[in-house]
Structures are given as structure tokens and as C-alpha cells.
Residue, then its C-alpha position, 0 to 999 in steps of 0.5 A: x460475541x465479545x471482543x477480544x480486548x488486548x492486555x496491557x502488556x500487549x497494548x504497550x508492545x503493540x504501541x511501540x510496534x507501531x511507533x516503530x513502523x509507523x512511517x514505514x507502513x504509512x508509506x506503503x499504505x500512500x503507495x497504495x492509494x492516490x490521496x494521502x488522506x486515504x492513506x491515513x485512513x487505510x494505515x488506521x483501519x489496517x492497524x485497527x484490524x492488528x489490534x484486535x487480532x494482536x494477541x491471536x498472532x503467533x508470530x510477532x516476527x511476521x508482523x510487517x507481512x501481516x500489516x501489509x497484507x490488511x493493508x492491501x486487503x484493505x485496500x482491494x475490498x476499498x476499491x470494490x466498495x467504490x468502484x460504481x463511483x468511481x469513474x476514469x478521467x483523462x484529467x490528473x486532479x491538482x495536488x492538494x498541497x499549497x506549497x509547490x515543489x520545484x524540483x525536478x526530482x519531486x515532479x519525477x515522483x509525482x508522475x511515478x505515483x500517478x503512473x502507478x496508481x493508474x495500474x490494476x490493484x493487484x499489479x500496484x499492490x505487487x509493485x509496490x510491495x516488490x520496489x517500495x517495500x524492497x521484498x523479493x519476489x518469494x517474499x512478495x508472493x507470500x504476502x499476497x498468497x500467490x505463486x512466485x510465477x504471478x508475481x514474476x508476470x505481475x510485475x512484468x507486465x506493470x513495469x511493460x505499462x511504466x514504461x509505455x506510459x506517456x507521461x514517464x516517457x516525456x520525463 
């Protein structure tokens, strides 16, 4: 089997999509994971995948829903993968960054992304898709292939355990 090498042409047009929307999609994928070097690893391997399937994508209009949706896939088959090593803590690991921030407005983040880091994948993946990505619920439901009413129950119940978390409620 051979694999389909993308022409110059699209080379070029997949390059400019990803200088384009690189950061965007960066953010999405550290929304998705706990470490920013996870993240960059899932970017590159979603990307990799967009890359080789480039040229068989009909609408490149799309591209941004097909992205998120390896990335999430990604993501999802990642965390199967790991799943007998990984085990739950009641401690948060220190932040790897040496250089602290102090305000009251990064805390507040950090404590949001661990809260929802601390969802299921399926709830996180809608959540961020549906309020960090800012896409609709049909939109949303349409990139994770399920039915408007999942999305709608999804992301209530994650928002339900948001706000019953106790490190967002001494906030």
C-alpha cells in the first residue's frame, strides 16, 4: 500500500492553513489535555493525519471541523491507550512553568482547566468545543457525530459538575 503524497500545490495550501490556524487548534488541543507538551504532540499527530488525508478532503471549508474532530479522536483513542496507567490522585501536580503568575485572573484559569480536565472526555471534549471554541450546539453535535439533545444533557451535566467543584466554589 503506498501513501498518498500530497502535491506541491497542496503542500503550500496545507501550510498556510496551518500557519493560519495553528494557534487557534493549539488551543483547542491544551484544552483537551492536562500538559502543554501533550498538547503539542496531539496538535502534530492530528495535523500529521490532515496531512496525509489533505487531498482526499472535499471541502476545504470544513477543515477546522475535521481538525477538531482528530483532535478529539486523537485524543479520546490517547486516553484509551493510557488508561491502565493512569491513576487519579487527590493531588494537582505543580504547574511545570518556573516563572509564577500572580494574578488573580491566570489562578482563576488555572483552576478552570483543571476542573475541567477532571471531566469525562466526552463532557470536556463538548465543553470545550461548545465555550472555547465558541461553536453552537448543532455545530458541536455535528463535529462529535451525535445528536443535538447529547450535546444539550453533555454539557449540562459538565456545567452541573463546574460548579459543584470545590476548588471553582472557593474562587
Amino acid at each position: 500500500m503506498t501513501t498518498p503524497v500530497c502535491t506541491s500545490t497542496s503542500t503550500m495550501q496545507f501550510s498556510s492553513y496551518v500557519r493560519a490556524k495553528g494557534p487557534t487548534l493549539l488551543r483547542t488541543a491544551r484544552s483537551l489535555t492536562a500538559n502543554p507538551c501533550d498538547a503539542e504532540d496531539l496538535l502534530q499527530t492530528a495535523l500529521t493525519k490532515t496531512y496525509l488525508a489533505w487531498d482526499r478532503i472535499d471541502d476545504h471549508r470544513a477543515l477546522d471541523g475535521y481538525v477538531r474532530r482528530t483532535l478529539v479522536n486523537t485524543r479520546t483513542s490517547q486516553w484509551r491507550k493510557r488508561r491502565i496507567d493512569e491513576f487519579a490522585t487527590e493531588d494537582v501536580p505543580e504547574p511545570l512553568s518556573t516563572a509564577p503568575d500572580h494574578t488573580e485572573q491566570q489562578a482563576q484559569r488555572d483552576a478552570l482547566l483543571r476542573a475541567i480536565s477532571r471531566l469525562p472526555a466526552r463532557q470536556r471534549a463538548m465543553v470545550v468545543l461548545r465555550y472555547y471554541e465558541d461553536m453552537s450546539e448543532i455545530q458541536t453535535a455535528e463535529a462529535l457525530g451525535v445528536s443535538v439533545g447529547t450535546v444539550k444533557s453533555a454539557v449540562s451535566r459538565a456545567l452541573g459538575k463546574l460548579r459543584d467543584d470545590p476548588e471553582l466554589r472557593a474562587r
